[in-house]
Structure formats: structure tokens, C-alpha cells
VEXPAKE-760195 format. One record per residue: residue in one letter; x, y, z of N, C-alpha, C, O in turn. Coordinates in pm, 1 decimal, padded with zeros to 6 digits. Layout:
# residues N
a	X	Y	Z	X	Y	Z	X	Y	Z	X	Y	Z
...
***
This chain:
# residues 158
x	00081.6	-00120.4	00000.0	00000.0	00000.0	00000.0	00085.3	00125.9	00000.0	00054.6	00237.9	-00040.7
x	00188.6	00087.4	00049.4	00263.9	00223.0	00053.2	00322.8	00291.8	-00062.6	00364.0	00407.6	-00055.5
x	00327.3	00205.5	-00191.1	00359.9	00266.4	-00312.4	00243.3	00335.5	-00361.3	00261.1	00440.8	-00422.4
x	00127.0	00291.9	-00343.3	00010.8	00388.1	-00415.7	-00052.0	00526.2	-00299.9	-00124.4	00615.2	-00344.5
x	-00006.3	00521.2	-00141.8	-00062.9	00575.7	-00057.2	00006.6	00718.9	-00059.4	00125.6	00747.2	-00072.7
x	-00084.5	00785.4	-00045.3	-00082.8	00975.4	-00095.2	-00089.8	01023.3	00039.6	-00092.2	01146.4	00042.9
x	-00095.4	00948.6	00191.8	-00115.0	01005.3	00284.9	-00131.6	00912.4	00401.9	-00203.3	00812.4	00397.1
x	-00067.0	00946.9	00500.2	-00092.4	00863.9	00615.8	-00209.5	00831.2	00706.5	-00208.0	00769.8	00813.2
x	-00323.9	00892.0	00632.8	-00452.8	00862.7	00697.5	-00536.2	00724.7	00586.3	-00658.5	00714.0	00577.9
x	-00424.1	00621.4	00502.9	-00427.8	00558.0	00465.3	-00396.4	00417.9	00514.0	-00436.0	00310.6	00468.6
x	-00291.5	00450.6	00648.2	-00249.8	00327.9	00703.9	-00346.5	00290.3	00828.6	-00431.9	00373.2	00860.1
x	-00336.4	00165.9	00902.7	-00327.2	00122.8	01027.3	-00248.6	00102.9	01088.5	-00157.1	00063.3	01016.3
x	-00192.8	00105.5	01276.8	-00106.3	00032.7	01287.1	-00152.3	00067.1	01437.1	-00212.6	00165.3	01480.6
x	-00088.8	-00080.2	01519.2	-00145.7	-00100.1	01634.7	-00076.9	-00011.8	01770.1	00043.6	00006.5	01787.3
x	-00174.4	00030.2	01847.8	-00116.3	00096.2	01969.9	-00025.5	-00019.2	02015.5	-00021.1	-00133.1	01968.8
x	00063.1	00046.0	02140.3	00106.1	-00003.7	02211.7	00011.4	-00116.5	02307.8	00056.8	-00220.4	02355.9
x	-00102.5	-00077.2	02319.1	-00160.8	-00235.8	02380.3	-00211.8	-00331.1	02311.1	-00261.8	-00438.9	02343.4
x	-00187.1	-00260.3	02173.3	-00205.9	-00440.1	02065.9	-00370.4	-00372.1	01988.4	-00419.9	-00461.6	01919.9
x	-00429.4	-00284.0	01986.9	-00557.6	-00180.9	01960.0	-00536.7	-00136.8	01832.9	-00486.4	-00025.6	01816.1
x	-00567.1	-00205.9	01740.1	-00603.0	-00131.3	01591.2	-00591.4	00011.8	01566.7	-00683.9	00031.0	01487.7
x	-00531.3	00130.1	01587.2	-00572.0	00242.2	01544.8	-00558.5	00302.2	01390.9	-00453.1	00291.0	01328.4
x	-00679.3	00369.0	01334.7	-00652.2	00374.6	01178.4	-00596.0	00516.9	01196.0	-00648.2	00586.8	01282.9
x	-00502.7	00563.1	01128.1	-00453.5	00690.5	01142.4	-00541.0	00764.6	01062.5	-00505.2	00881.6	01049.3
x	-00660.5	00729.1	00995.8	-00750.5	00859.3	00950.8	-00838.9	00941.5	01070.2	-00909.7	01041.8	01078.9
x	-00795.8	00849.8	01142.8	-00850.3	00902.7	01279.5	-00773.8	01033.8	01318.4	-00818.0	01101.3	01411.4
x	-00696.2	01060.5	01272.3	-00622.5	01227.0	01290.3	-00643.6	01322.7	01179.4	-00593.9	01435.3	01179.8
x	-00704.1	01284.8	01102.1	-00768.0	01402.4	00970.0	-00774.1	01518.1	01029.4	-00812.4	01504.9	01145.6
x	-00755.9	01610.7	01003.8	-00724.3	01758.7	01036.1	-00664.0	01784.8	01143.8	-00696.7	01874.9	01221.0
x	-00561.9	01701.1	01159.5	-00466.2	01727.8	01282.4	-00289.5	01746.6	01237.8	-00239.5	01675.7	01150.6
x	-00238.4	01814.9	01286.4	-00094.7	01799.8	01280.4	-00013.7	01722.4	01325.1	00036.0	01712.7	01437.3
x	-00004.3	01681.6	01259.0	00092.7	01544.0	01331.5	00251.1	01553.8	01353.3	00311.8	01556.4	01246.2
x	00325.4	01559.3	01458.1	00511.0	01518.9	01412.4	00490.8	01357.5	01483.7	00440.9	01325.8	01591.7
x	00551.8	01273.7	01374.7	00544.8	01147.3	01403.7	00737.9	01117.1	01433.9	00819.2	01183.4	01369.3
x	00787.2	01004.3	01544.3	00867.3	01039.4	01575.7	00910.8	00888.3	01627.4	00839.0	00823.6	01703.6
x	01036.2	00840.8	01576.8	01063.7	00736.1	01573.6	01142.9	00728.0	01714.6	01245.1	00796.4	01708.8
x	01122.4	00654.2	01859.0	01178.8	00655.1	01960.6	01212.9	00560.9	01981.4	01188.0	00462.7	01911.5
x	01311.1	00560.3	02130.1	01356.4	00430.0	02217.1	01453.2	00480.7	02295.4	01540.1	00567.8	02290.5
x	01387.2	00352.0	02412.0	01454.3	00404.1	02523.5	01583.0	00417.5	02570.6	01592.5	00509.9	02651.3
x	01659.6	00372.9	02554.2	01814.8	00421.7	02575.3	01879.5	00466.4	02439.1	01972.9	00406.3	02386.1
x	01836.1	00546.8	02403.2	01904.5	00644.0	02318.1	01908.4	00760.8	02386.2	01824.4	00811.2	02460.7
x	02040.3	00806.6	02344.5	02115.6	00946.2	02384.4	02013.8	01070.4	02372.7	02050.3	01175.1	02426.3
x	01894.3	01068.1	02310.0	01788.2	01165.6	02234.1	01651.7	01105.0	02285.9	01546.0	01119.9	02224.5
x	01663.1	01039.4	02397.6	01535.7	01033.2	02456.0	01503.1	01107.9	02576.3	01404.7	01072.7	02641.5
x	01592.3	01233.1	02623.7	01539.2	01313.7	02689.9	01426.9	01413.9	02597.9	01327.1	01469.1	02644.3
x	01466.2	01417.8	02482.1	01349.6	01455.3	02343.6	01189.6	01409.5	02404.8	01083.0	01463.5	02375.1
x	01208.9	01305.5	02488.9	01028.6	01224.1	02511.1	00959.5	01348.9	02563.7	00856.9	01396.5	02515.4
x	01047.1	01411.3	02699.6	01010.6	01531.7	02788.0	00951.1	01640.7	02730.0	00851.3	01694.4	02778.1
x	01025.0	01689.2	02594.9	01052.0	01766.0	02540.7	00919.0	01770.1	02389.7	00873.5	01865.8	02327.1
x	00898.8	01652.0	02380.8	00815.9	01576.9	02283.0	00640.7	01641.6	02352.6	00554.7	01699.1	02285.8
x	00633.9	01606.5	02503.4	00525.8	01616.1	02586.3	00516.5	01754.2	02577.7	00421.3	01808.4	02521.6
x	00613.0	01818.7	02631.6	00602.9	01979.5	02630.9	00554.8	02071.9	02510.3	00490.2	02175.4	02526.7
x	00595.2	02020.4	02385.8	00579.0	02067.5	02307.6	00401.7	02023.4	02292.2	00320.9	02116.3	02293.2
x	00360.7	01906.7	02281.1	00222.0	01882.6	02269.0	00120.5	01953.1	02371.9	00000.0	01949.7	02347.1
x	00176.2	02026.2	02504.4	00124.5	02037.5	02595.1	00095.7	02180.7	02558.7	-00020.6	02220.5	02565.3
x	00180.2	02250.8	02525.6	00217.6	02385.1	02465.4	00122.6	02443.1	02335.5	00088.6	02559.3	02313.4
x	00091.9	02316.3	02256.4	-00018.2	02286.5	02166.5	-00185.8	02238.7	02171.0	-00280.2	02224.3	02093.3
x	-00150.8	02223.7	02331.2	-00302.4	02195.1	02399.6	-00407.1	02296.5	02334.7	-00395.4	02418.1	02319.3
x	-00531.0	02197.3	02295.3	-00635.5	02296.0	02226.3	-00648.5	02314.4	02114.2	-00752.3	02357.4	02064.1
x	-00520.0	02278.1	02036.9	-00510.0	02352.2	01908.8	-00516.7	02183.7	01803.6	-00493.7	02087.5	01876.9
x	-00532.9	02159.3	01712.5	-00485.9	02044.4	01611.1	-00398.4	01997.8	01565.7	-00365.4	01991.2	01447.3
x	-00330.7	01944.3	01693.2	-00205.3	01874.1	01653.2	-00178.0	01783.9	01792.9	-00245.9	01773.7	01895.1
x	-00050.6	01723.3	01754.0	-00080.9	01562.3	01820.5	00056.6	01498.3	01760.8	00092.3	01488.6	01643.4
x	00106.9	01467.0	01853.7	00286.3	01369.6	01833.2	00239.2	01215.5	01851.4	00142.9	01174.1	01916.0
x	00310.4	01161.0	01795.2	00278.4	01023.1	01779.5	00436.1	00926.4	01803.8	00522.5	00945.8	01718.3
x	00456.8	00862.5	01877.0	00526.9	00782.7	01932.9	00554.6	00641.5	01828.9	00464.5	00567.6	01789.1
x	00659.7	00630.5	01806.4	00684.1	00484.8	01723.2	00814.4	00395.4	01768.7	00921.1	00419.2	01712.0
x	00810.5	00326.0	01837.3	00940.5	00280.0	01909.1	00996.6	00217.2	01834.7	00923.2	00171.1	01747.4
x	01111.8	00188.3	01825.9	01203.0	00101.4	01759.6	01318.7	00074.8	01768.4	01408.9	00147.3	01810.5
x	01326.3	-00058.1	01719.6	01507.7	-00098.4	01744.1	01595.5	-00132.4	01668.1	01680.2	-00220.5	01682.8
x	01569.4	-00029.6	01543.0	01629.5	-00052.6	01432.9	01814.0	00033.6	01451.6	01906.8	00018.3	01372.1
x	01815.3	00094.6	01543.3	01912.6	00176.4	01555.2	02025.4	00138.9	01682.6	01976.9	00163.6	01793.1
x	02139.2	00094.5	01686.1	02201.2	00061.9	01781.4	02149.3	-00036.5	01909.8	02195.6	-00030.9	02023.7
x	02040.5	-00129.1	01862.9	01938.6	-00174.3	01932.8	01951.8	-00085.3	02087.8	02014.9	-00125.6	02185.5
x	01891.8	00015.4	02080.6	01862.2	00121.0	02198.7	01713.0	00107.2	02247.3	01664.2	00172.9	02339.2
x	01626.5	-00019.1	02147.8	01494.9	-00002.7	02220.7	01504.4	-00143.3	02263.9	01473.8	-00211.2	02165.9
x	01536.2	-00230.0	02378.8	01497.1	-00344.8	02414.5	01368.8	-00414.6	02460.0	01319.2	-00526.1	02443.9
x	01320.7	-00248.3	02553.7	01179.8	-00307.1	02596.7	01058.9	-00329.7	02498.5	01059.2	-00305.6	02377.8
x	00958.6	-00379.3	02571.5	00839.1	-00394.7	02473.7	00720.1	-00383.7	02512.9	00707.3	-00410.8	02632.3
x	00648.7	-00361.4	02472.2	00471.6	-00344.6	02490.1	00478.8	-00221.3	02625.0	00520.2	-00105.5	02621.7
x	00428.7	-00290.4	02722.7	00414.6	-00193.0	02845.3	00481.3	-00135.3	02890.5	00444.7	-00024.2	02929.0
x	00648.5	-00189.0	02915.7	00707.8	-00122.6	02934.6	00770.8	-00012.9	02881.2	00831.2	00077.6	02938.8
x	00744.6	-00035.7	02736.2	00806.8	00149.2	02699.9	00681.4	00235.9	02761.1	00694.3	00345.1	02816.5
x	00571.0	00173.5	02742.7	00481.3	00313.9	02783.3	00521.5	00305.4	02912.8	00465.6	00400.7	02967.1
x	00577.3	00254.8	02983.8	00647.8	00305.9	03154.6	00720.7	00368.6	03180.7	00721.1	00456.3	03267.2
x	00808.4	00332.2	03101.4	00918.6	00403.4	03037.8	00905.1	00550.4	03005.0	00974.7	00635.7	03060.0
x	00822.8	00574.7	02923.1	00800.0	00688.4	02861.0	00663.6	00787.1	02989.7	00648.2	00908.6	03002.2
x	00614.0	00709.5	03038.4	00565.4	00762.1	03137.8	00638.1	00816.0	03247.4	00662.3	00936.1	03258.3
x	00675.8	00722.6	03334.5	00782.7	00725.6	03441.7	00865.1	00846.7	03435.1	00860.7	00948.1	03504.8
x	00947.6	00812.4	03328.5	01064.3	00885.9	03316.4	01085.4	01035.5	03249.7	01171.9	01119.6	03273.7
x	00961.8	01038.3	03146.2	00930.1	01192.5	03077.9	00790.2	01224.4	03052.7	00765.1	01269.9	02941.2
x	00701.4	01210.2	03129.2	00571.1	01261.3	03162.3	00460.4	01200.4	03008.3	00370.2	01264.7	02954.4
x	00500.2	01088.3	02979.5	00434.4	01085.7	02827.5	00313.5	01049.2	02838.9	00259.1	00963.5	02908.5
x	00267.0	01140.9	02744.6	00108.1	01141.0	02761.0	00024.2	01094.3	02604.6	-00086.3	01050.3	02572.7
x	00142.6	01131.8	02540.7	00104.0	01119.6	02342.2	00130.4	00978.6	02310.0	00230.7	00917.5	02346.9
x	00021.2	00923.7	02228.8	00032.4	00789.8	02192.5	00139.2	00754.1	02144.8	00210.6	00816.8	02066.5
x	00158.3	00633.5	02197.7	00294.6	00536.5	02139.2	00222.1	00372.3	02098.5	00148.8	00291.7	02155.8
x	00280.0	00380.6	01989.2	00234.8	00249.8	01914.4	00322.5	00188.3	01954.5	00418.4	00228.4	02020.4
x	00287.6	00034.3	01901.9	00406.8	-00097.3	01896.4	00509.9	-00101.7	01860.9	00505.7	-00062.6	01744.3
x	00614.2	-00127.1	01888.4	00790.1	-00136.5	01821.0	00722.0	-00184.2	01679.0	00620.1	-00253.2	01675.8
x	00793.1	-00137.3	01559.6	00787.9	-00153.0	01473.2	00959.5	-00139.8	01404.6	01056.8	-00084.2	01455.6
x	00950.2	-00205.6	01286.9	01056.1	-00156.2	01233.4	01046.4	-00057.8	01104.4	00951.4	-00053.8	01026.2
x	01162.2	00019.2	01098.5	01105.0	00162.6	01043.6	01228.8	00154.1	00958.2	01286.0	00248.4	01012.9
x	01306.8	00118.0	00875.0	01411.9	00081.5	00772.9	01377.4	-00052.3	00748.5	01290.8	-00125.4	00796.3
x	01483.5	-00071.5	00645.0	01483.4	-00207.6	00516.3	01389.0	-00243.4	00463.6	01308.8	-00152.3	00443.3
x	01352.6	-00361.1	00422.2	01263.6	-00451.6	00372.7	01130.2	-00442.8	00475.6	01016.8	-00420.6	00433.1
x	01156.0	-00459.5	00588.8	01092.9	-00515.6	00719.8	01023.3	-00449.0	00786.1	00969.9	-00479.6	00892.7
x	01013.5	-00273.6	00682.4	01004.1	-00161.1	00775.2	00846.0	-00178.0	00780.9	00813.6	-00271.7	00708.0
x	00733.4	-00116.7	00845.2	00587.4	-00107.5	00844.5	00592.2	-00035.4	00742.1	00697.1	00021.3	00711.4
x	00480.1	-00023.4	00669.5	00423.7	00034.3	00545.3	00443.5	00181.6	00576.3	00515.3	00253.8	00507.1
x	00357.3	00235.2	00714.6	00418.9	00399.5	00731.0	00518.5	00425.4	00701.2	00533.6	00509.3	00612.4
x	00626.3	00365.8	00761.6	00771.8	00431.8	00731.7	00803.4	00416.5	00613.9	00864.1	00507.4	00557.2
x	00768.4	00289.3	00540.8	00807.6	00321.6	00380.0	00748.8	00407.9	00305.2	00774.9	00464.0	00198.8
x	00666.6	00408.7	00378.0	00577.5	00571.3	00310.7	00637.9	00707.2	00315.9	00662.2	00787.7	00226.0
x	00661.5	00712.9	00487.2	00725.8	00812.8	00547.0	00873.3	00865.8	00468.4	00900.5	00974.8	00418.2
x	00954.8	00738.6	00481.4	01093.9	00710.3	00429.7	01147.0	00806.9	00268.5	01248.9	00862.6	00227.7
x	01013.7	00782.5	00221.6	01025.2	00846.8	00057.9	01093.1	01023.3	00052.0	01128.7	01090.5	-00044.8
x	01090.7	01046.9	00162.2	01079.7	01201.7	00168.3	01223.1	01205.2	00240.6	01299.5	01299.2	00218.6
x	01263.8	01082.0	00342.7	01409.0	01130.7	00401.0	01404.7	01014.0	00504.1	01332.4	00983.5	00599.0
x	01493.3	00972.7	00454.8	01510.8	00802.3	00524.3	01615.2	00876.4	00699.3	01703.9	00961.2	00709.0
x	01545.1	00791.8	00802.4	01633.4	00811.7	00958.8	01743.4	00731.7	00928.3	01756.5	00631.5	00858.0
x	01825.0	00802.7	01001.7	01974.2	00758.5	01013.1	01995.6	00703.0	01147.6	02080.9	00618.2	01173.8
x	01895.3	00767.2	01249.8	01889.7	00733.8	01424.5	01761.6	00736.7	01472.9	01660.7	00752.4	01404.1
x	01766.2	00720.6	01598.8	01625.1	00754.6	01640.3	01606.2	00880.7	01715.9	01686.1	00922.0	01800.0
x	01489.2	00943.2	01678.9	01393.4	01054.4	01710.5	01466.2	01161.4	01547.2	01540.6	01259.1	01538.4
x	01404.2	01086.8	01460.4	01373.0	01133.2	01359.5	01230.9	01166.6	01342.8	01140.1	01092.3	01380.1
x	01210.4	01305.6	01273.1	01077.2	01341.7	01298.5	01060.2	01450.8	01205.6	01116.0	01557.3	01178.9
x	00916.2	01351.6	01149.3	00820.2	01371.0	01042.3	00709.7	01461.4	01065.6	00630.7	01435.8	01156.6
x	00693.6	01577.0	00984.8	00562.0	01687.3	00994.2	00456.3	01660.3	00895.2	00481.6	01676.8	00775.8
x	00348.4	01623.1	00931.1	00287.7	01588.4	00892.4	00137.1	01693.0	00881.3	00086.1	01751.3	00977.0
x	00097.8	01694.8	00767.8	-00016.4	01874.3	00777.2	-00176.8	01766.3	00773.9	-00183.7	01646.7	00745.7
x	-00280.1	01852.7	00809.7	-00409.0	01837.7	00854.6	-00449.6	01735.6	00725.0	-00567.5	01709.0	00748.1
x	-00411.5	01666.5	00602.5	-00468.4	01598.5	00484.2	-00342.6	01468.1	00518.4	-00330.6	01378.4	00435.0
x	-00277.7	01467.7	00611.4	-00196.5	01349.8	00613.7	-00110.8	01295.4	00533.9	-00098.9	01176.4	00504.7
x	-00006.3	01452.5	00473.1	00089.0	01442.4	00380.3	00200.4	01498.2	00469.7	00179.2	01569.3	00567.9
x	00363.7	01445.5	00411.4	00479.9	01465.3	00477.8	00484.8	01623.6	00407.8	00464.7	01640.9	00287.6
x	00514.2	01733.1	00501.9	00573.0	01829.6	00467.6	00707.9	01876.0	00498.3	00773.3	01951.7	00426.6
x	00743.3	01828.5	00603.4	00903.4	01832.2	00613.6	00948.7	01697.4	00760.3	00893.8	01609.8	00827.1
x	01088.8	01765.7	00741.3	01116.1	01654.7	00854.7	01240.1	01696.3	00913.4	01332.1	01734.7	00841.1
x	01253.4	01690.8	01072.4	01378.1	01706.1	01112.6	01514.9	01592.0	01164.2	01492.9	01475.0	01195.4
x	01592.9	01627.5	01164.3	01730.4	01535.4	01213.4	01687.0	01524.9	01377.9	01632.3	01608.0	01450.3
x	01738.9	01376.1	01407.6	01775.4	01361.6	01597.3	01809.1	01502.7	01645.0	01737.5	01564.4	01723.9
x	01929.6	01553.2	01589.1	01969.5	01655.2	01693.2	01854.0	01797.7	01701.8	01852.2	01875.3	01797.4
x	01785.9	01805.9	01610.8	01665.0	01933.6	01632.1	01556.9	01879.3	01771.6	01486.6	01781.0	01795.2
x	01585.1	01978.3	01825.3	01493.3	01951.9	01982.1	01378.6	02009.1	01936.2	01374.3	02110.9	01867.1
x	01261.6	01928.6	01983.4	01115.3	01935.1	01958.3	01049.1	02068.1	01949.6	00969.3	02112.9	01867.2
x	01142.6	02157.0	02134.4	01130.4	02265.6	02096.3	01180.1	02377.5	02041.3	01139.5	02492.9	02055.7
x	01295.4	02326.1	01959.6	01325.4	02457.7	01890.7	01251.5	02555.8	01808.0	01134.8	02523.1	01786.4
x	01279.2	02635.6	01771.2	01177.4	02763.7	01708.9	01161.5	02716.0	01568.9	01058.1	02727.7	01503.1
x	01277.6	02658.6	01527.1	01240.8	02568.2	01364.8	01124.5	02495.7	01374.2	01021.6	02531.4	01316.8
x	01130.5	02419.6	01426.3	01003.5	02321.3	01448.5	00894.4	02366.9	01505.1	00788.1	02324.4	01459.8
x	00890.8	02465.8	01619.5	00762.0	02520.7	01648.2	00699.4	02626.8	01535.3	00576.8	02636.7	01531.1
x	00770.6	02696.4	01455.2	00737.8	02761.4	01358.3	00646.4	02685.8	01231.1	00541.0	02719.2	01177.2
x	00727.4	02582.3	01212.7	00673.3	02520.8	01061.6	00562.9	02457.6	01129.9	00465.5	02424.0	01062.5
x	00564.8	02432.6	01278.8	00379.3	02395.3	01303.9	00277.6	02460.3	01311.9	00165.1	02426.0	01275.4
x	00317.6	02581.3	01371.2	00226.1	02658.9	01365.8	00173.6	02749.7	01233.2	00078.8	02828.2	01234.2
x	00260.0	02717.8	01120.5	00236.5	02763.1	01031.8	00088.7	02689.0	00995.2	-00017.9	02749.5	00984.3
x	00105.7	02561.5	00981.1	-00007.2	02466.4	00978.8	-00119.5	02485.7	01042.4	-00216.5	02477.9	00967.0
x	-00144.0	02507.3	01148.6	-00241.8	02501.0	01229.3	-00277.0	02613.2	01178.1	-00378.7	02669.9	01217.8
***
């Protein structure tokens, strides 16, 4: 599907408790979708991830969590425990789906979707995504959630 799909409100893919969610379920929302895990050097970003959504309270938009261990295997845990993880440790409140893999052959259909526009090199690579569920840009690990780059090109959206 991902060769003919024009938008990410085309896929499915399961929460973190195993829950079907169809991502057309965010139609007119802003999305930064954001490839995580927990012992990476760039997961104080989770904190930072929350703040920024919190900061956005009210308005149409919404971060989306994608764990993975495609990168220095830095994500070991699974299912509940990243959301503990991500709770516990940086106040996470924004959905996090299932470890998935997000490169090669093996990757979920999103990311090969995603990928077309600018393949991750690490994790907390992160995808902007506008209210019709098309990639409009994307930033590197090292851009913090809240920098003014990234808060700018969202609010442009909204």
C-alpha cells in the first residue's frame, strides 16, 4: 500500500496495547510522528516531545510515538514497558504504538511511506505531517522538539 498511498490517513497500525488504530482518525490534525527508544542518547526529546504537545493543547495537533530498534538496538523493551518508560521517566502522555521496524525490507508500510521524503539515520527522527496526512518536512535527531524551527513550521499549519 505504501507505493500507491498519498497520505498517512491511509495506514493502520497497532497501539502499544495491541488496539487497531486507523490513522484517519487524525484528519485535520498535525501530526510530528517520531521514531523513539529508550536508551538512546535523544530520549530526553520524550520530555521535550510532551512539552511541546502540551504547549499545543487545544489547538490540532498531536505527536505520535513509534518505538524502535532498528538503531544501535537502543529499544529493548516492549509493549508496556516502553509506555512506563516513557511515562515514568518523561511525563508521556502522546500515543505510542508498537515497536515496529522503520528501515529495510521489514520496515511497516508507514515508514516506507514516510521514508520516501528522508530516510532516519537514528532515532527521534521526525516527520511533519499537515491536517490531509501528507509529509511536509522533517527534522534530524539533533533538532529539539522545541526549537523555534520546528515550532514555527507547526504553527504555520495550524
Amino acid at each position: 500500500m505504501s507505493d500507491q498511498a498519498t497520505s498517512i490517513h491511509q495506514f493502520g497500525i497497532k497501539l502499544i496495547n495491541g488496539k487497531e488504530k486507523k490513522l484517519s482518525e487524525y484528519k485535520g490534525k498535525v501530526l510530528l510522528i517520531v521514531n523513539i527508544a529508550s536508551e538512546c542518547g535523544f530520549a530526553p526529546q520524550l520530555q521535550e516531545l510532551q512539552q511541546l504537545r502540551d504547549v499545543l493543547s487545544g489547538s490540532d495537533f498531536e505527536v505520535l510515538g513509534f518505538p524502535s530498534n532498528d538503531f544501535g538496538r537502543q529499544e529493548p523493551l516492549d509493549g508496556e514497558d516502553i509506555v512506563t518508560f516513557c511515562e515514568v521517566n518523561h511525563g508521556v502522555q502522546f500515543p505510542v504504538f508498537q515497536k515496529i521496524m522503520i528501515r529495510g525490507d521489514q520496515a511497516h508500510p508507514l515508514y516506507k511511506f514516510l521514508t520516501k521524503t528522508s530516510t532516519p539515520r537514528w532515532n527521534f527522527h521526525k516527520y511533519l505531517i499537515n491536517k490531509e496526512g501528507e509529509v511536509i518536512d522533517y527534522f534530524f535527531p539533533f533538532t529539539k522538539p522545541l526549537s523555534s524551527k520546528v515550532r514555527k513550521k507547526i504553527q504555520k499549519l495550524l
